[in-house]
C-alpha positions as CSV (number, residue, x, y, z in Angstrom):
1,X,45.0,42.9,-7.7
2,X,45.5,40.8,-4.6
3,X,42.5,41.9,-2.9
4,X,40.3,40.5,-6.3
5,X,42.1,37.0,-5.9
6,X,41.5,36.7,-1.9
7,X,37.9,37.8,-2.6
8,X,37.9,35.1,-5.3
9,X,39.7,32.4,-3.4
10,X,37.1,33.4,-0.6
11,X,34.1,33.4,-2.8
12,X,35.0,30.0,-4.3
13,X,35.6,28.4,-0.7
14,X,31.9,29.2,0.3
15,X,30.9,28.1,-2.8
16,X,32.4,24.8,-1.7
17,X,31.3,25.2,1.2
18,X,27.3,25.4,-0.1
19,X,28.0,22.1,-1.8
20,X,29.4,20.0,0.8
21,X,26.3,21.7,2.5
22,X,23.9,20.4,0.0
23,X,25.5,17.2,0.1
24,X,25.6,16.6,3.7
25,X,22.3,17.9,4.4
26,X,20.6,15.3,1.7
27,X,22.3,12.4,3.3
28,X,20.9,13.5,6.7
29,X,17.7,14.6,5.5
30,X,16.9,11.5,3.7
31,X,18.5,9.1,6.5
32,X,16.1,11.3,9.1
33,X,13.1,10.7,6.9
34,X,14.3,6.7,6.2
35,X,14.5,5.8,9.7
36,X,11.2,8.1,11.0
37,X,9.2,5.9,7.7
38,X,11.3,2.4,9.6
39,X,8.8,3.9,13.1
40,X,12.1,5.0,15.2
41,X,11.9,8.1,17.6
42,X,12.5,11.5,16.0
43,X,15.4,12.8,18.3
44,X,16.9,9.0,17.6
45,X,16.5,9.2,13.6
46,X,18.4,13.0,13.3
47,X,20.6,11.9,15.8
48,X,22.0,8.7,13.9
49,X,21.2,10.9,10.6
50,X,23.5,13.8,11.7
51,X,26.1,11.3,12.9
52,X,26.4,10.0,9.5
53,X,26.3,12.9,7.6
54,X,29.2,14.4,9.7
55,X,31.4,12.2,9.2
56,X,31.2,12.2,5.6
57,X,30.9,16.3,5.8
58,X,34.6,16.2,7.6
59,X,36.2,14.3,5.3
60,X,34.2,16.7,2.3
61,X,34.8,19.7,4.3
62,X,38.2,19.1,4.4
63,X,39.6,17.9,0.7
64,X,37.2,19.7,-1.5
65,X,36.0,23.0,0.7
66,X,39.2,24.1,2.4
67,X,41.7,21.8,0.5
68,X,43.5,20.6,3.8
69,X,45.1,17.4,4.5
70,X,42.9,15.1,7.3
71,X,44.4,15.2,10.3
72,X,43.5,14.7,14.1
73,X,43.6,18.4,15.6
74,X,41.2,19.4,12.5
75,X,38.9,16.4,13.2
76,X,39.1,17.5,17.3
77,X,38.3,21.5,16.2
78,X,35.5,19.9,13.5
79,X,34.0,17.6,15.9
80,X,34.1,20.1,18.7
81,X,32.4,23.0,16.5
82,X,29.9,19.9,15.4
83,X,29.1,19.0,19.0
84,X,27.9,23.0,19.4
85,X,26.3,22.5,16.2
86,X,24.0,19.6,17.3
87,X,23.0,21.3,20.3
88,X,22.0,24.1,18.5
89,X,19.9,21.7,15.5
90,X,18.2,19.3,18.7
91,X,16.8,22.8,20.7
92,X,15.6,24.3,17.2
93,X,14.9,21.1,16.0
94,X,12.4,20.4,19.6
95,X,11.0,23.9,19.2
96,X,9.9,23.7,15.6
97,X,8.0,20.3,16.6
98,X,6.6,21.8,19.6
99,X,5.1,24.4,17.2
100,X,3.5,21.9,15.8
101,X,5.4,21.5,12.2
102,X,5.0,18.1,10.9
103,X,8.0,15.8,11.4
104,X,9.5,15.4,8.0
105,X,9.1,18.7,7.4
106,X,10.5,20.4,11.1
107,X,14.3,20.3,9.8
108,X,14.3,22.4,6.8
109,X,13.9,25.8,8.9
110,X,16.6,23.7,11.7
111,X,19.4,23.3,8.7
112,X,18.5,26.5,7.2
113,X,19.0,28.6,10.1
114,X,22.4,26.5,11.6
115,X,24.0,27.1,8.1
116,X,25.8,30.7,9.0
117,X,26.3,29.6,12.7
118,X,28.4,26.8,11.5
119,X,30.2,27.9,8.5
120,X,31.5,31.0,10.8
121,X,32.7,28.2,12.6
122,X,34.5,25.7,10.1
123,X,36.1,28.8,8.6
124,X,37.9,29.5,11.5
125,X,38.7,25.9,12.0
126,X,40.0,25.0,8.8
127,X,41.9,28.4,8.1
128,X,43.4,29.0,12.1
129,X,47.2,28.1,11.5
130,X,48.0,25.3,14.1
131,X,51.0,26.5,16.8
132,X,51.7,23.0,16.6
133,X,53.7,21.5,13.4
């Protein structure tokens, strides 16, 4: 009986997680695609994009995915796991335009394939119990 209601705690927390996902990624996706249509540099326009959507995707992340308070050290371990995360969506994000994918199409696969990398991530960010009270 406990094992069914970790499984369903766990299954509903990704299932948050998905739509934070969804929700994120549409705010950077259509701010990438707004600022390449107002004629500024690709790397520039998912860079400001992403920036936007992460900050909105911590606070998300954090009251409606994992239902923890907003603090500091979970901003620090969010940030820092977000930092990996960009470096990881500008090298796919370089590659798939070097293969020659049109522009406002080149993120889909990026997004796509960062999706487990960072929710292995954030799991472990938002679930770790701090040392520090």
């Amino acid at each position: 009986m406990k094992s069914m209601r970790f499984s369903s705690l766990i299954e509903r927390r990704f299932i948050r997680f998905c739509i934070v996902g969804a929700v994120s990624t549409a705010i950077h996706y259509g701010l990438y695609c707004l600022l390449l249509w107002s004629s500024v540099e690709v790397n520039v326009s998912y860079t400001i994009a992403y920036f936007l959507s992460f900050l909105v995707n911590f606070w998300l992340t954090s009251v409606f995915t994992f239902r923890a308070r907003i603090e500091w050290s979970k901003f620090a371990g969010f940030a820092g796991s977000h930092a990996f995360n960009y470096l990881l969506h500008m090298v796919l994000l370089n590659i798939v335009l070097w293969l020659h994918v049109p522009r406002y199409v080149a993120p889909i696969p990026v997004m796509a394939t960062a999706l487990v990398v960072q929710y292995t991530i954030l799991r472990f960010v938002f679930t770790h119990k701090s040392t520090h009270a």
